[in-house]
Structure formats: C-alpha cells, structure tokens
PyMOL Python script that loads the backbone (N, CA, C, O; Angstrom):
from pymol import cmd

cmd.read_pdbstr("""\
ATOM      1  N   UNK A   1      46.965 181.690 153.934  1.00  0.00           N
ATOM      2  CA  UNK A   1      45.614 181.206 153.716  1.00  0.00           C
ATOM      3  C   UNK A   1      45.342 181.303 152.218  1.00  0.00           C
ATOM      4  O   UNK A   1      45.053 182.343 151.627  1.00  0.00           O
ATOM      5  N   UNK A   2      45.462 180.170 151.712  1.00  0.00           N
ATOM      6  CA  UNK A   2      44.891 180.133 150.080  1.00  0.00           C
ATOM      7  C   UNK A   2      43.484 179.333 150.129  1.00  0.00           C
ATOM      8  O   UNK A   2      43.171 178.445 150.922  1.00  0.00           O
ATOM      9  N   UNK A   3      42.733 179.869 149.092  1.00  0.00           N
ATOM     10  CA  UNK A   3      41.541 179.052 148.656  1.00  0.00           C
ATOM     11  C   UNK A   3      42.119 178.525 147.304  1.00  0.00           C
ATOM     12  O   UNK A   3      42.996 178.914 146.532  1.00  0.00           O
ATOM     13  N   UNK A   4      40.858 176.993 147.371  1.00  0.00           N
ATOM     14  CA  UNK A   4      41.525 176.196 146.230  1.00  0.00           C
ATOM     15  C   UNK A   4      39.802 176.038 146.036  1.00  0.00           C
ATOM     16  O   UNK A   4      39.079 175.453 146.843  1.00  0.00           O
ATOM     17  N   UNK A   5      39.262 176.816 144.558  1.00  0.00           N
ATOM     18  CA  UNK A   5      38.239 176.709 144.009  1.00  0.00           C
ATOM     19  C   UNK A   5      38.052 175.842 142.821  1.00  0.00           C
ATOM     20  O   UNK A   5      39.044 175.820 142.093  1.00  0.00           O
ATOM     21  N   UNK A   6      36.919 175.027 142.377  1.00  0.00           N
ATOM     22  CA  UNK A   6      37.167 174.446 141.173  1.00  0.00           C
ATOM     23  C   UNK A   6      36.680 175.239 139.992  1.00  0.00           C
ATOM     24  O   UNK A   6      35.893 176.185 140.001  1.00  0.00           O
ATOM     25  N   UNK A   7      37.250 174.717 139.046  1.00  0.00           N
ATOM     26  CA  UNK A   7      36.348 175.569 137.701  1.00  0.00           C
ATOM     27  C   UNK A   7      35.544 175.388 137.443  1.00  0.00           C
ATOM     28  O   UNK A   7      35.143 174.350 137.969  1.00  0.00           O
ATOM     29  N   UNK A   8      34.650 175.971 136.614  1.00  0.00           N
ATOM     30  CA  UNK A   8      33.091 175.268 136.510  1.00  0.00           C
ATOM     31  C   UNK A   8      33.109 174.492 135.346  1.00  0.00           C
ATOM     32  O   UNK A   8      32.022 174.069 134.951  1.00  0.00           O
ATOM     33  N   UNK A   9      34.427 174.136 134.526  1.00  0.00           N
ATOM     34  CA  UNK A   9      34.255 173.228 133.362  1.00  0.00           C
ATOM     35  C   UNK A   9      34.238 171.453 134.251  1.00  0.00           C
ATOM     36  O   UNK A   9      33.749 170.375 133.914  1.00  0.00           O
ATOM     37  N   UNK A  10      34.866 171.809 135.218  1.00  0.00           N
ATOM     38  CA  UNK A  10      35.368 170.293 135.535  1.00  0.00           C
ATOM     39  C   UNK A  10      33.807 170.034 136.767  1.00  0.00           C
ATOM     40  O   UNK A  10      34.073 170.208 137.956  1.00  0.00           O
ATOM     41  N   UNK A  11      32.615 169.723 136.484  1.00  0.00           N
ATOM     42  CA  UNK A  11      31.505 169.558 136.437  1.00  0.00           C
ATOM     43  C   UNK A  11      31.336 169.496 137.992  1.00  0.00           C
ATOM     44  O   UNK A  11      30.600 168.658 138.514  1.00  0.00           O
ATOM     45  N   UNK A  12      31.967 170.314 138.628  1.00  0.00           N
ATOM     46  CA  UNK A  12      31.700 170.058 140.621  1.00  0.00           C
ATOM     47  C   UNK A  12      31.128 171.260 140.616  1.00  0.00           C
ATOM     48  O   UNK A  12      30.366 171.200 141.580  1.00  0.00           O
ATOM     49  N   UNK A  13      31.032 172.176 140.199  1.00  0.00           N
ATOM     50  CA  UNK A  13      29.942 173.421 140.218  1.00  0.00           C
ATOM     51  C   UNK A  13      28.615 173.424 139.843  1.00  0.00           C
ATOM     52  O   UNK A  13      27.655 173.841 140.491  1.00  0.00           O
ATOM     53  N   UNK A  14      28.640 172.839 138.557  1.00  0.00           N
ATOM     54  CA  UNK A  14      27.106 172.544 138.365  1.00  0.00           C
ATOM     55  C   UNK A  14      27.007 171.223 138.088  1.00  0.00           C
ATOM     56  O   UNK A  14      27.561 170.519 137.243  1.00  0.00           O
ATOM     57  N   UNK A  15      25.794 170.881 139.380  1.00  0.00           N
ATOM     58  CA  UNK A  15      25.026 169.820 139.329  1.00  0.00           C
ATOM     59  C   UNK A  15      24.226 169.549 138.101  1.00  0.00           C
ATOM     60  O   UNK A  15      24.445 168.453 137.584  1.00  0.00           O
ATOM     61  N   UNK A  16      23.496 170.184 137.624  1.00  0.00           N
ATOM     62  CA  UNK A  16      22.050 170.660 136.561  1.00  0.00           C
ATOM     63  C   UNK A  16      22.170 171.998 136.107  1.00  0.00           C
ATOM     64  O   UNK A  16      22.853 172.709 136.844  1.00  0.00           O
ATOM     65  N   UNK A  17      21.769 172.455 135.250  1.00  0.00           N
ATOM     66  CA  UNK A  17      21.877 173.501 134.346  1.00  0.00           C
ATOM     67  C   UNK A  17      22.116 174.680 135.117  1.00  0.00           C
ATOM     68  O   UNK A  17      22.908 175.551 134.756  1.00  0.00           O
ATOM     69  N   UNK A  18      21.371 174.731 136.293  1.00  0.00           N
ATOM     70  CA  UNK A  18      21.730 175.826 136.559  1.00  0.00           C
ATOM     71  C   UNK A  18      21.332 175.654 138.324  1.00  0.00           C
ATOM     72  O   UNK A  18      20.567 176.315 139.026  1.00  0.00           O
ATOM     73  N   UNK A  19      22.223 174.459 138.648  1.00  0.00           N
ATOM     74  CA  UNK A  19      22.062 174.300 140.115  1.00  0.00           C
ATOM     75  C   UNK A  19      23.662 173.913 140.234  1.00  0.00           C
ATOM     76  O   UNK A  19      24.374 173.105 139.637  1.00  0.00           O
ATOM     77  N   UNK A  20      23.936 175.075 141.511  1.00  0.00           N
ATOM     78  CA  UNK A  20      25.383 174.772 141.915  1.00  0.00           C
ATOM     79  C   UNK A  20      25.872 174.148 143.096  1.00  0.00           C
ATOM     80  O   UNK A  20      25.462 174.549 144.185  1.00  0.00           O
ATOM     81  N   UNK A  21      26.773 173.130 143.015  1.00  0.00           N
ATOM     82  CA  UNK A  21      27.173 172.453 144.388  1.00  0.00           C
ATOM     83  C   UNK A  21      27.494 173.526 145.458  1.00  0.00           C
ATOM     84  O   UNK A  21      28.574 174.078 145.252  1.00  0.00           O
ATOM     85  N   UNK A  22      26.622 174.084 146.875  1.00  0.00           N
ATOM     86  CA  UNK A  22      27.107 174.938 147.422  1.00  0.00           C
ATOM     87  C   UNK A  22      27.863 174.385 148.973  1.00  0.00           C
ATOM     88  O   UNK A  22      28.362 175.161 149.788  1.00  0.00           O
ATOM     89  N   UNK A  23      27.800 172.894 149.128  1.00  0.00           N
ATOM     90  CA  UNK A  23      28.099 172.612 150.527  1.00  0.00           C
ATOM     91  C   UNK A  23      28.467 170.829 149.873  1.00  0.00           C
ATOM     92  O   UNK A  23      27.933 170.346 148.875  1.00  0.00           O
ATOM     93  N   UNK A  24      29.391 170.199 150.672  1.00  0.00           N
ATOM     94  CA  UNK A  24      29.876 168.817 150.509  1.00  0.00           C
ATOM     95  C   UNK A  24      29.038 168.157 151.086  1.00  0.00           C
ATOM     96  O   UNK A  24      29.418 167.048 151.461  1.00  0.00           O
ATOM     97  N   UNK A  25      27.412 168.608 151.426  1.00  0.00           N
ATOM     98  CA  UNK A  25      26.623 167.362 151.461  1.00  0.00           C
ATOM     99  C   UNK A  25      25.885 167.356 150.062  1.00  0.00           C
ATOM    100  O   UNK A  25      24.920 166.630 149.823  1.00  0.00           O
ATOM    101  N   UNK A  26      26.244 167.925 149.490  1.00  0.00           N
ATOM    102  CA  UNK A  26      25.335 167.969 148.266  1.00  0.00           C
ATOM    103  C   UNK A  26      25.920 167.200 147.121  1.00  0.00           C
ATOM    104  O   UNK A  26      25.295 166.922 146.098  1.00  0.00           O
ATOM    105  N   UNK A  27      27.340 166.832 147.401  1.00  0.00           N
ATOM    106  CA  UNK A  27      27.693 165.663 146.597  1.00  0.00           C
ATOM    107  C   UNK A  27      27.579 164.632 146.855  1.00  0.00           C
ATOM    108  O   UNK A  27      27.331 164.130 147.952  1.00  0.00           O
ATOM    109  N   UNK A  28      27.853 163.868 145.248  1.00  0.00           N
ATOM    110  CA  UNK A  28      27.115 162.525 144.931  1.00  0.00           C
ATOM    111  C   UNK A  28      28.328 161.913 144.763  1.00  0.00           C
ATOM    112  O   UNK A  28      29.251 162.704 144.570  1.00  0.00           O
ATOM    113  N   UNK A  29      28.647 160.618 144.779  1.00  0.00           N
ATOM    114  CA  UNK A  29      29.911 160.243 144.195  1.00  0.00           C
ATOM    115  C   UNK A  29      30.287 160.188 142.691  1.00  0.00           C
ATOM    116  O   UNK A  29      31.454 160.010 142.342  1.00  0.00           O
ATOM    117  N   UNK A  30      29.247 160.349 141.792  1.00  0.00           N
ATOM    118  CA  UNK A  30      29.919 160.619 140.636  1.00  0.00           C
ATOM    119  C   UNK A  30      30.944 162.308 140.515  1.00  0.00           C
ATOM    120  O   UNK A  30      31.322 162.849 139.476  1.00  0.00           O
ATOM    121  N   UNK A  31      31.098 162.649 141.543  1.00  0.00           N
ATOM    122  CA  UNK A  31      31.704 163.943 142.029  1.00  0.00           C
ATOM    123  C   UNK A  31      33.446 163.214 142.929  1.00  0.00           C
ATOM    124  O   UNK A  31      34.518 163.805 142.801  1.00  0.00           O
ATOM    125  N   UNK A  32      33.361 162.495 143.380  1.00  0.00           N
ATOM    126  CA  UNK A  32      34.887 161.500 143.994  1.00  0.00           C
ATOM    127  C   UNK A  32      35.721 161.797 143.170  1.00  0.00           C
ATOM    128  O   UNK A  32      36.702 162.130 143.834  1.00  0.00           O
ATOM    129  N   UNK A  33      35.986 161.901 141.980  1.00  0.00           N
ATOM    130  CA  UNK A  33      37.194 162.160 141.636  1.00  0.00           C
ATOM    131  C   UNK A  33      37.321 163.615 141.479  1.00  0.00           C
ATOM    132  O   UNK A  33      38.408 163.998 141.911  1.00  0.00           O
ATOM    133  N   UNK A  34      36.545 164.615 140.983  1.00  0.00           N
ATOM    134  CA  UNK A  34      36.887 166.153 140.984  1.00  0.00           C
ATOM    135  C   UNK A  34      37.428 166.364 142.867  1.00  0.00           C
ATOM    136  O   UNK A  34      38.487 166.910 143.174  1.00  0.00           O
ATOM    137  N   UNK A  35      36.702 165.951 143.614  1.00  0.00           N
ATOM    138  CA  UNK A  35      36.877 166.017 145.001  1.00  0.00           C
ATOM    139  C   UNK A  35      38.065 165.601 145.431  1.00  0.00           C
ATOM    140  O   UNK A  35      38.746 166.409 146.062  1.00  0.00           O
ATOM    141  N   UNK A  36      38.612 164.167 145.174  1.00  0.00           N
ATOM    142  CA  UNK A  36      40.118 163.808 145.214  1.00  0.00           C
ATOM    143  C   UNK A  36      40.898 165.133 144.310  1.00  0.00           C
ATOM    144  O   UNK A  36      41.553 165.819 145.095  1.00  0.00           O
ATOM    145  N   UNK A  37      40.963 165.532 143.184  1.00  0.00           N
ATOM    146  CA  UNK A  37      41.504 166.696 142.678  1.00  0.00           C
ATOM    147  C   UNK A  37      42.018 167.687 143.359  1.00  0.00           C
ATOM    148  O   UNK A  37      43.201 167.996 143.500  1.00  0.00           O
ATOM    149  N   UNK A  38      40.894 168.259 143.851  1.00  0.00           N
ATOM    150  CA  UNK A  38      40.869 169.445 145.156  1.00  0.00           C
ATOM    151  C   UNK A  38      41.494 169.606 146.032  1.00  0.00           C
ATOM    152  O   UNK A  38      42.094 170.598 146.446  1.00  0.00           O
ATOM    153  N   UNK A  39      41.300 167.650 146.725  1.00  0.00           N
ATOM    154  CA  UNK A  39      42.328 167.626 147.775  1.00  0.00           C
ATOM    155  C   UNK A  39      44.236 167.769 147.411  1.00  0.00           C
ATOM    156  O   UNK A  39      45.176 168.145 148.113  1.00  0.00           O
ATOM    157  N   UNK A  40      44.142 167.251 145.952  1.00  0.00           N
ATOM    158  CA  UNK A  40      45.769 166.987 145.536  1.00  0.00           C
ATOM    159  C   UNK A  40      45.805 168.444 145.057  1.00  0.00           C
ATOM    160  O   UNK A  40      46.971 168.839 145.082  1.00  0.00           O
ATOM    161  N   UNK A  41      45.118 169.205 144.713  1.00  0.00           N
ATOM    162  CA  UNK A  41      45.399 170.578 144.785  1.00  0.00           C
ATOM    163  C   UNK A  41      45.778 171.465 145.392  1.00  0.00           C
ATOM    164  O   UNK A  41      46.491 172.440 145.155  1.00  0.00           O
ATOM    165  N   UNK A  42      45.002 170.900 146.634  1.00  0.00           N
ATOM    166  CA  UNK A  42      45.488 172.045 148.249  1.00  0.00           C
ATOM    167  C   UNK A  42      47.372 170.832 148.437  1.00  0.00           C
ATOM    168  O   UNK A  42      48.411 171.450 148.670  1.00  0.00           O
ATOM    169  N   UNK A  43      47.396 170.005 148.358  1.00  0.00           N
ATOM    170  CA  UNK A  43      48.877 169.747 148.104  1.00  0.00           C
ATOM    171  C   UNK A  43      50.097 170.210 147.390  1.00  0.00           C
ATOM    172  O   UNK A  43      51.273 170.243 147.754  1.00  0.00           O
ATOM    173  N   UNK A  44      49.495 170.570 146.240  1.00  0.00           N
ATOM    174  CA  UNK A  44      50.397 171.557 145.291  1.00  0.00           C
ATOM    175  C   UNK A  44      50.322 172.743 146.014  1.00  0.00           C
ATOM    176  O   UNK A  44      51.450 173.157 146.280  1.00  0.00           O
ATOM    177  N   UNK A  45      49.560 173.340 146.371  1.00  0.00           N
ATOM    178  CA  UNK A  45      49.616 174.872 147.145  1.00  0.00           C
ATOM    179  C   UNK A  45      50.639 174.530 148.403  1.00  0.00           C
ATOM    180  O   UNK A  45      51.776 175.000 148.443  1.00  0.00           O
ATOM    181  N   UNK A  46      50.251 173.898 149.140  1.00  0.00           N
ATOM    182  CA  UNK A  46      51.337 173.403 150.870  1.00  0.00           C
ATOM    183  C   UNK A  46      52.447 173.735 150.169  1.00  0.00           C
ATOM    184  O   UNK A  46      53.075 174.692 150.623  1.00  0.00           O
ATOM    185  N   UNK A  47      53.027 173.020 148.818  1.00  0.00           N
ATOM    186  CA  UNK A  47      54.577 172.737 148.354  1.00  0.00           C
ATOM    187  C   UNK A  47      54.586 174.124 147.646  1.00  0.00           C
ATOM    188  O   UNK A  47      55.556 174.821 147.943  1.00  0.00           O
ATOM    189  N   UNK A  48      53.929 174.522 146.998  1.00  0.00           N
ATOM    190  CA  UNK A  48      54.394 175.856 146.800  1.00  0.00           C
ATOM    191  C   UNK A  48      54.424 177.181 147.423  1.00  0.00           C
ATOM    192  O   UNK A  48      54.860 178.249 146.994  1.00  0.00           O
ATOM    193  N   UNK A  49      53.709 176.787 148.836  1.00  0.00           N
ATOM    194  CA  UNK A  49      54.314 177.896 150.007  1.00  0.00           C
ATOM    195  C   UNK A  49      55.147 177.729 150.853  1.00  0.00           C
ATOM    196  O   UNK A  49      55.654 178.619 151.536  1.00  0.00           O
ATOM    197  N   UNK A  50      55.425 176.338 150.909  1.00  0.00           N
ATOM    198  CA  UNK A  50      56.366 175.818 151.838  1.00  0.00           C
ATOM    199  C   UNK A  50      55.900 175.646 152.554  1.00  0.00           C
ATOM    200  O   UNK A  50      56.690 175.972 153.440  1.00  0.00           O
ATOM    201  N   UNK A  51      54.889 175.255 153.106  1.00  0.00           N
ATOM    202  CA  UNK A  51      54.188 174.691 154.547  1.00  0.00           C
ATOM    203  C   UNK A  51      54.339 172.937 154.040  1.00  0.00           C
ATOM    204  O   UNK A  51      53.293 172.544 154.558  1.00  0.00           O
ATOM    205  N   UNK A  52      54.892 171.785 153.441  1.00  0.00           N
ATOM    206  CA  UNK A  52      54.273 170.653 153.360  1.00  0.00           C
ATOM    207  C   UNK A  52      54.688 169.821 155.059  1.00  0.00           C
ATOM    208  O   UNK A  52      54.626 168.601 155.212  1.00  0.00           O
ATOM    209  N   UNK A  53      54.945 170.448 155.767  1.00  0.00           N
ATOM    210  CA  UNK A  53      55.617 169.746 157.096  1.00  0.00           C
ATOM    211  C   UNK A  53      54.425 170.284 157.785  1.00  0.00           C
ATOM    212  O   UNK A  53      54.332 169.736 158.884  1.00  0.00           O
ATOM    213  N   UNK A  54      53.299 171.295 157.544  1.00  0.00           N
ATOM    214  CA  UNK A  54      52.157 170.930 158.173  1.00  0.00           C
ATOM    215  C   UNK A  54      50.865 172.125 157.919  1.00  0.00           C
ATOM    216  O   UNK A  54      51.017 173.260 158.370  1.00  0.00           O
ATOM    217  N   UNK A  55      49.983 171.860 157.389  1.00  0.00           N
ATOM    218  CA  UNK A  55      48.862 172.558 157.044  1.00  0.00           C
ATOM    219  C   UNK A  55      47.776 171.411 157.166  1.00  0.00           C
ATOM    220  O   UNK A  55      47.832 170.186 157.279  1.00  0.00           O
ATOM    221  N   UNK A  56      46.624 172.482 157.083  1.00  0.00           N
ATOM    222  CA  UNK A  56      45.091 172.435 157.398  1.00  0.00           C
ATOM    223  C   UNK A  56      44.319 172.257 156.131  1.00  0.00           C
ATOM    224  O   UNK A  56      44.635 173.120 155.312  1.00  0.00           O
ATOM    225  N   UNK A  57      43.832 171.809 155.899  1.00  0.00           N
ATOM    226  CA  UNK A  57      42.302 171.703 154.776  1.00  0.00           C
ATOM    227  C   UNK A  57      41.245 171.772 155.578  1.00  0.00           C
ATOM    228  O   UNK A  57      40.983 171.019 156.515  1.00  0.00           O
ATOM    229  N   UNK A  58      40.469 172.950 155.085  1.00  0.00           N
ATOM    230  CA  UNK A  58      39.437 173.052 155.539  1.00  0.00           C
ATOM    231  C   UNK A  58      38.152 173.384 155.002  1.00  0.00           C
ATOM    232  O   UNK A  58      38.244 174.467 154.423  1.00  0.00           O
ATOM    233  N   UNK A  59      37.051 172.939 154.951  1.00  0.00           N
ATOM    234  CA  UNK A  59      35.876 173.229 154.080  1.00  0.00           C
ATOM    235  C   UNK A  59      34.606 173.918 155.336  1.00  0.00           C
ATOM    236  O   UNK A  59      34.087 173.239 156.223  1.00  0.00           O
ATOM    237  N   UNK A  60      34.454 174.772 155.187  1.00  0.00           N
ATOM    238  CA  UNK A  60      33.285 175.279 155.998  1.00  0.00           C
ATOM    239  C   UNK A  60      31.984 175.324 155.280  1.00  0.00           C
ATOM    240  O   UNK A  60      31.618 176.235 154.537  1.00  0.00           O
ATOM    241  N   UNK A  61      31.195 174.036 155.637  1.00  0.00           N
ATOM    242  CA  UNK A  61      30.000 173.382 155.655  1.00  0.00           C
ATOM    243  C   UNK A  61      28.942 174.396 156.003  1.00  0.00           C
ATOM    244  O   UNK A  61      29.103 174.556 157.213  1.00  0.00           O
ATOM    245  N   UNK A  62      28.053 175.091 155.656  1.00  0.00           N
ATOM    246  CA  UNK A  62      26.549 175.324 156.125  1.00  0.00           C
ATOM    247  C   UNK A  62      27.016 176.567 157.108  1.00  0.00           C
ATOM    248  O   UNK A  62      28.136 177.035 157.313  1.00  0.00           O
ATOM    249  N   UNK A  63      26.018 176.838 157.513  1.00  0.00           N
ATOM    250  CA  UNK A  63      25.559 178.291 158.660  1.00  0.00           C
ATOM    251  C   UNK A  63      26.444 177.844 159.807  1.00  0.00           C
ATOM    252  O   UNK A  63      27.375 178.565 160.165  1.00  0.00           O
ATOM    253  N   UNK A  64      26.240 176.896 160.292  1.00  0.00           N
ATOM    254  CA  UNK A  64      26.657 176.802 161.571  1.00  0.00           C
ATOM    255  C   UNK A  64      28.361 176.578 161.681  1.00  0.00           C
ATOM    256  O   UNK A  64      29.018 176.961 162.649  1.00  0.00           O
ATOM    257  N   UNK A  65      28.998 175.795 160.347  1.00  0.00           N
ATOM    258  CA  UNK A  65      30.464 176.419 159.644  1.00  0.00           C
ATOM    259  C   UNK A  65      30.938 177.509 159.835  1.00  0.00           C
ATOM    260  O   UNK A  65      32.154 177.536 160.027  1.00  0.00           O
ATOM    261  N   UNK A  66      29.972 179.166 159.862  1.00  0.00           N
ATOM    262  CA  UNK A  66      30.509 179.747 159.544  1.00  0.00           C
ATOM    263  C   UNK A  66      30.825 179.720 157.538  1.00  0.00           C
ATOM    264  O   UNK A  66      31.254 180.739 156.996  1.00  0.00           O
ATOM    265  N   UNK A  67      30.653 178.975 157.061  1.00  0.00           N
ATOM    266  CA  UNK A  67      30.240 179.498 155.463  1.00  0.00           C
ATOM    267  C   UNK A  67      29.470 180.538 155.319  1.00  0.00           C
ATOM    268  O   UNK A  67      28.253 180.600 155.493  1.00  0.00           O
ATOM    269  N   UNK A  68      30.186 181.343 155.003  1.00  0.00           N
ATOM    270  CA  UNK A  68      29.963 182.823 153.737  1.00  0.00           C
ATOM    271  C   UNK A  68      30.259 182.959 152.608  1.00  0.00           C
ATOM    272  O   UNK A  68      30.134 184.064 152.080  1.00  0.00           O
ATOM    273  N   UNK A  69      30.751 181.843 151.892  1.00  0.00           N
ATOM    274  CA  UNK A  69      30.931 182.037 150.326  1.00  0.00           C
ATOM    275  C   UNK A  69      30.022 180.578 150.142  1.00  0.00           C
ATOM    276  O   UNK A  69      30.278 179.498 150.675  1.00  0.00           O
ATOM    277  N   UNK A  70      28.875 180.902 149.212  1.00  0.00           N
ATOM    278  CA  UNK A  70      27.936 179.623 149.194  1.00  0.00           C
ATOM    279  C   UNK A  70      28.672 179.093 147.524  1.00  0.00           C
ATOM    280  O   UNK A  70      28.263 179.495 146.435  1.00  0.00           O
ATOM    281  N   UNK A  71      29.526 178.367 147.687  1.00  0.00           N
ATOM    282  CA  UNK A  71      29.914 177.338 146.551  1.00  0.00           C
ATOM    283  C   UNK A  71      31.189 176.661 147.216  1.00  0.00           C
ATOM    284  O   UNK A  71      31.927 177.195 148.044  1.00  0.00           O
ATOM    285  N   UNK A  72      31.308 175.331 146.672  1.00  0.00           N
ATOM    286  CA  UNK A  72      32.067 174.366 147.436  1.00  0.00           C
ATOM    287  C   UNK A  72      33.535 175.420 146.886  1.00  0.00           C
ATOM    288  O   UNK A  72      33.618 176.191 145.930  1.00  0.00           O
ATOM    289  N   UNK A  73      34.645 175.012 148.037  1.00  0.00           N
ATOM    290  CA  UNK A  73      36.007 175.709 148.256  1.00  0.00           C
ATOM    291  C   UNK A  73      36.689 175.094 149.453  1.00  0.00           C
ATOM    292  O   UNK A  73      36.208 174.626 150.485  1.00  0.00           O
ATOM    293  N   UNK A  74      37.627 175.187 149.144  1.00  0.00           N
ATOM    294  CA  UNK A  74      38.874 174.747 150.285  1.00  0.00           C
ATOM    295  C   UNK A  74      39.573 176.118 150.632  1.00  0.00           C
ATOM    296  O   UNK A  74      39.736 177.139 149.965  1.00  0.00           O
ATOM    297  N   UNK A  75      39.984 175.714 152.121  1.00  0.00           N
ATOM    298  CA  UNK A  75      40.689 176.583 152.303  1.00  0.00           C
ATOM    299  C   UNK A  75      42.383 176.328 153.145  1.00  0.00           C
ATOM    300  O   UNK A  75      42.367 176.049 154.344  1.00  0.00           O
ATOM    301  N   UNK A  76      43.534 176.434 152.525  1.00  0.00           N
ATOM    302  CA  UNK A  76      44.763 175.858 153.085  1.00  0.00           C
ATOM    303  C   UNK A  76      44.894 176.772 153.829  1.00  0.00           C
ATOM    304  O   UNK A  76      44.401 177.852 153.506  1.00  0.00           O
ATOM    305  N   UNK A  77      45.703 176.618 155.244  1.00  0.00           N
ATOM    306  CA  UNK A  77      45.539 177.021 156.273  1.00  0.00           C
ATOM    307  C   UNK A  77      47.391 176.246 156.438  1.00  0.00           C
ATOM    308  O   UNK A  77      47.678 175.049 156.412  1.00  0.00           O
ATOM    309  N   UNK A  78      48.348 177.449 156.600  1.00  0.00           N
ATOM    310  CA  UNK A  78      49.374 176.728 157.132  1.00  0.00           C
ATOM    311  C   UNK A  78      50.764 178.018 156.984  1.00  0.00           C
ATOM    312  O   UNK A  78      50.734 179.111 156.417  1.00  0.00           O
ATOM    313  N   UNK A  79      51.955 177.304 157.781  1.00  0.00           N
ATOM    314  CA  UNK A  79      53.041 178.767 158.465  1.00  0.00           C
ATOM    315  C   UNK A  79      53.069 179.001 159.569  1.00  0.00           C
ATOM    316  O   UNK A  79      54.015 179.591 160.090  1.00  0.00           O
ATOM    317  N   UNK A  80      52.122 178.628 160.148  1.00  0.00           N
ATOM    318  CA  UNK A  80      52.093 178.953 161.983  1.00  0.00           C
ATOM    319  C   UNK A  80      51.937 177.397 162.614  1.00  0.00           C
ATOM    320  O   UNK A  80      51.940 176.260 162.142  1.00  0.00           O
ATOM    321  N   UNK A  81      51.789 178.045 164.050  1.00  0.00           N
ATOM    322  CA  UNK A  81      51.794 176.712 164.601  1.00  0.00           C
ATOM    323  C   UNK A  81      49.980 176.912 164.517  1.00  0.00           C
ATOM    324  O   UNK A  81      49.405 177.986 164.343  1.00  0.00           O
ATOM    325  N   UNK A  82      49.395 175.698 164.676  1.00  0.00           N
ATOM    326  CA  UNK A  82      47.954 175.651 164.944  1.00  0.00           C
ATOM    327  C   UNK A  82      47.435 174.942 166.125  1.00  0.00           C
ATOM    328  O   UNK A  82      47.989 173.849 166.248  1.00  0.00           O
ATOM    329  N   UNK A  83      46.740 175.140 166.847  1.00  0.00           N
ATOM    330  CA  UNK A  83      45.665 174.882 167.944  1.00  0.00           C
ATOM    331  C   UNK A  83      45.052 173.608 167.478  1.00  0.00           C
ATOM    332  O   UNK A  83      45.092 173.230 166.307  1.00  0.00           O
ATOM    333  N   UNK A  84      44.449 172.928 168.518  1.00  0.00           N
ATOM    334  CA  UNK A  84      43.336 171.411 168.459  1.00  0.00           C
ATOM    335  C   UNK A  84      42.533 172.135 169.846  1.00  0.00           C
ATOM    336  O   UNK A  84      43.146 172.697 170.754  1.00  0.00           O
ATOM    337  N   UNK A  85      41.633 172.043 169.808  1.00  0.00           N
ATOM    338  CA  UNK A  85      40.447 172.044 168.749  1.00  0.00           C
ATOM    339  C   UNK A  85      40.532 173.252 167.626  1.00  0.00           C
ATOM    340  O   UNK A  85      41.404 173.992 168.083  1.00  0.00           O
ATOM    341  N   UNK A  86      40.065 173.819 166.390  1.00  0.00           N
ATOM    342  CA  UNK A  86      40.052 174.980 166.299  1.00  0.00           C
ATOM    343  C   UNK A  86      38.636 175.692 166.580  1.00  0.00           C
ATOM    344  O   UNK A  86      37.607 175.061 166.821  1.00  0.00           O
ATOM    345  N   UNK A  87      38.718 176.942 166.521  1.00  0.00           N
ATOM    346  CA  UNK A  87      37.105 177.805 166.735  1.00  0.00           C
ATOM    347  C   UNK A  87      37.111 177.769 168.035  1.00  0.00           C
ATOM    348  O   UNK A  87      36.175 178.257 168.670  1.00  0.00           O
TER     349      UNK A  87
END
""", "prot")
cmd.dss("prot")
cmd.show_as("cartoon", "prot")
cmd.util.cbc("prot")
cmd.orient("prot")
C-alpha cells in the first residue's frame, strides 16, 4: 500500500491562497493535467513494486469514503489477489 501525494508547488493543493483541494469534487479542469500526473505516478510505483500485472487506484472521496486524511491522495493497492466489490 503506497500513497501517491502531490506537492504543493505543482498547484493541485492550493486552489487560492490558502484553500486546499481536499476531495476530487473540488476539482476544476484546469487541474486535468496535475491529475493525469498522479495517475502516471501510481504507475511508476506498480513498476517499482512489481505489482504492474495488477493493482488498485484508489481515492477515498468524503465521509462516507471513509476519508481521514482531508487533502487529495491516491492510494496503490496491489501483491495480493483482490475482491469485487471492495468494502
């Protein structure tokens, strides 16, 4: 289980001076490409644990997610076998 966080230079953390993206409804599309990033990020992680034959991306959205860390994050999920549905 790795998290793939962004930095706060590459502008997906702060919206406005001092307002932070905490959930993926709160982006705008001038945010699409840091977001494509993220995703090719959790790709570099798969290949550097050796899971690329099968892992999870996962973003836990809001309260009902289950989100406890309030700022946008990924989380790779992979090495085992995994379940459908999950939760």
């Amino acid at each position: 289980h790795v998290l793939v966080i962004p930095k706060f230079r590459d502008g997906l953390t702060q919206l406005g001076k001092f307002k932070f993206l905490v959930t993926i409804c709160q982006a705008e599309q001038r945010h699409g490409e840091i977001l494509g990033q993220l995703l090719y990020a959790a790709r570099i992680v798969a290949e550097k644990e050796g899971i690329l034959d099968g892992f999870r991306v996962v973003i836990n959205n809001g309260p009902s997610a289950c989100q406890s860390v309030y700022h946008l994050h990924l989380h790779v999920l992979g090495g085992r076998q995994m379940k459908w549905p999950p939760g």
